[in-house]
N, C-alpha and C positions, 0 to 999 in steps of 0.2 A: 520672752525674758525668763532667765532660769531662775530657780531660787540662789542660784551662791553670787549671780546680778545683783537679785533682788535685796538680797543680805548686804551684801556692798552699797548698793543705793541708800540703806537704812543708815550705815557707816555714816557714812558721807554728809544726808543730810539731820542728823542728830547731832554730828561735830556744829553744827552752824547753830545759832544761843535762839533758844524758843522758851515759851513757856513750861514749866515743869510740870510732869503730870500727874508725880506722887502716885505712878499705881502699877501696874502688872498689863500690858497689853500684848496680843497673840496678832499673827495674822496669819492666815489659812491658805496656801495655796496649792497648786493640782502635786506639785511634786514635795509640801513638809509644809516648817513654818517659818515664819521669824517671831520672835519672842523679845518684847522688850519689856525690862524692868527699870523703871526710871524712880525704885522707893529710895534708891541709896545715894552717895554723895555722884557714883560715878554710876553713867548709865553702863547696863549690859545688854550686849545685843549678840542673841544664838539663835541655834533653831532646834532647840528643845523643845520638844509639847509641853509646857508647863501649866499650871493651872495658871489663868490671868483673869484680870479685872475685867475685859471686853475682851472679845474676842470678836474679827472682822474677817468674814468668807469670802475671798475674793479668787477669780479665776486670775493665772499668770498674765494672761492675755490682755484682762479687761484693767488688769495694774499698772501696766503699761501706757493702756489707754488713759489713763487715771493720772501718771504722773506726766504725760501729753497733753494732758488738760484735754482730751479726745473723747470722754466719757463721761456723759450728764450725770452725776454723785445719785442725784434726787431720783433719775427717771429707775437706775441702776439698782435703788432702794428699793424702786414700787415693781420691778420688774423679779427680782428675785437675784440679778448679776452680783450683789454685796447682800451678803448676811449681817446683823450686827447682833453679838448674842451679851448681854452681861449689863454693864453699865454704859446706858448710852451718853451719858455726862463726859466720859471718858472719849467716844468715838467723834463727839463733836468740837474738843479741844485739837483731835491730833489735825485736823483740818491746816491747823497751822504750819506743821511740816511741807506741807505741799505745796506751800507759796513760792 
């Protein structure tokens, strides 16, 4: 999965009504980022390096794996396959996106 996918996947599943997360979230992958800032009425979604509230390192690959539901979150923590760097308050709400 490429990042202008991956960017598109965030589209997509952001349009559908989730909890709001009031903050600045990053996600890291092999070729940029996606950036989402949900502080405003409307969310934004780029791939800016911006500074955010958490930041999540994940490989293209294993994101894939991840919205396949193919990839144990937890084991992927203890292994080093996801980074979580900032606010983990923040990485444990977006959980909800992925449902």
């Amino acid at each position: 999965m490429k990042l202008d996918e991956i960017t598109i996947f965030f589209n997509k599943i952001i349009s559908k009504k989730y909890k709001k997360l009031n903050s600045k979230l990053k996600f890291k992958f092999d070729d940029g980022v996606v950036f989402v800032d949900d502080t405003k009425d409307k969310i934004e979604i780029n791939n800016l390096n911006l500074e955010s509230d958490c930041s999540i390192k994940i490989s293209n690959s294993n994101f894939e794996k991840l919205i396949k539901k193919e990839l144990n979150t937890s084991m992927a923590l203890i292994t080093g396959d996801i980074i979580i760097e900032g606010d983990m308050s923040i990485a444990i709400k977006i959980s909800d996106l992925f449902e």
